[in-house]
N, C-alpha and C positions, 0 to 999 in steps of 0.2 A: 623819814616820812616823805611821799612821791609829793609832790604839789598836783593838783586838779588836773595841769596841762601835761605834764608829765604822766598821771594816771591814765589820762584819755589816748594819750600816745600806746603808752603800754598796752591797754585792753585789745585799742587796736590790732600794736603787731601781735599780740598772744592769739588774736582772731586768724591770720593772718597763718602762722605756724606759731602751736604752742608746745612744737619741742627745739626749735631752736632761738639764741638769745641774737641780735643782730648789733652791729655797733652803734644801731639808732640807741637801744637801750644805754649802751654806755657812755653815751654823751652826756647822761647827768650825773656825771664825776664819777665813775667806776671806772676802775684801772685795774686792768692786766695784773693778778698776783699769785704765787704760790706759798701754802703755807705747810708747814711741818706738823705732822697731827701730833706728833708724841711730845712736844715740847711747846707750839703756838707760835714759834719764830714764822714770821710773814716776810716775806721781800718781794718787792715791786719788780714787775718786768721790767726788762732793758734793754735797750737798742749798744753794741758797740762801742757808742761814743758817750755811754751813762743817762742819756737821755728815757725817760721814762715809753715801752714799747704801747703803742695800742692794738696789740697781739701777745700772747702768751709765748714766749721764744726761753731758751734755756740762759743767753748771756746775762754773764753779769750775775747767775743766782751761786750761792757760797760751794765751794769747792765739795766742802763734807756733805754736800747733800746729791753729788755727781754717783750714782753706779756702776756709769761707764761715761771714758773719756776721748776724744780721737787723738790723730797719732800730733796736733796740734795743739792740744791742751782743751781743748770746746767739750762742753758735754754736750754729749748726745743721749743719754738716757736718766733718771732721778731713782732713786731709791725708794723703794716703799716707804709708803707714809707720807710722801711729800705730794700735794695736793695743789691743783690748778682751782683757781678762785678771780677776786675782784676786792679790791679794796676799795674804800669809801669813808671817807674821815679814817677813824681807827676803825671801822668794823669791818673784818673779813665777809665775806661772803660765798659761800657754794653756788654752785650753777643752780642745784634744787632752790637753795634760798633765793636765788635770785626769779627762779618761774615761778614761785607760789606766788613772791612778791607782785609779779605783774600780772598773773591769773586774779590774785586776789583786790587788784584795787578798782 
C-alpha cells in the first residue's frame, strides 16, 4: 500500500505521462527484476560487481534462463517466458501492475 505522499507523487507523474514508469516511481523500494512465468523463480537485477542494478541489465541473471550468449559468456537475449518486472518485499510486480497501481491511487 502507497502512503498519501507517495500516492500524490504517483498521480502526479501518471499526469505527467501515463505510459511510462520513471525512476521517481521506483524510489519507493521497487527494484529492477526478472521473473520466470513458468516456474515464478524471480531474481533481482545486477550490476557486475553483484550489486543490485537500478536498470533492468542481463548480468548476473542464471545461466538457464540465457537464449543467446556472446562470444564472452554475457547474455544478450532471455528465453521466452522470462519477464522484466520490480520487486518489492517479496512481491513481484508487472509494468501493467505497477501503472494501474499509480493511475489508481
Amino acid at each position: 500500500m502507497l502512503s498519501e505522499s507517495q500516492s500524490r507523487i504517483g498521480r502526479r507523474l501518471a499526469r505527467v505521462n501515463e505510459s511510462q514508469i520513471s525512476f521517481l516511481d521506483l524510489a519507493f523500494g521497487f527494484f529492477p527484476a526478472f521473473r520466470d512465468i513458468q516456474t515464478g523463480r524471480t531474481h533481482l537485477a545486477t550490476n557486475t560487481d553483484g550489486s543490485i542494478a537500478n536498470i533492468h541489465i542481463l548480468d548476473g541473471l542464471p545461466f538457464d534462463w540465457a537464449e543467446e550468449t556472446d562470444e564472452s559468456g554475457q547474455i544478450v537475449s532471455l528465453k521466452d517466458g522470462i519477464m522484466a518486472g520490480f520487486m518489492r518485499g517479496n512481491h513481484f510486480y508487472t509494468l501493467d501492475d505497477l501503472r494501474h497501481t499509480i493511475q489508481d491511487a
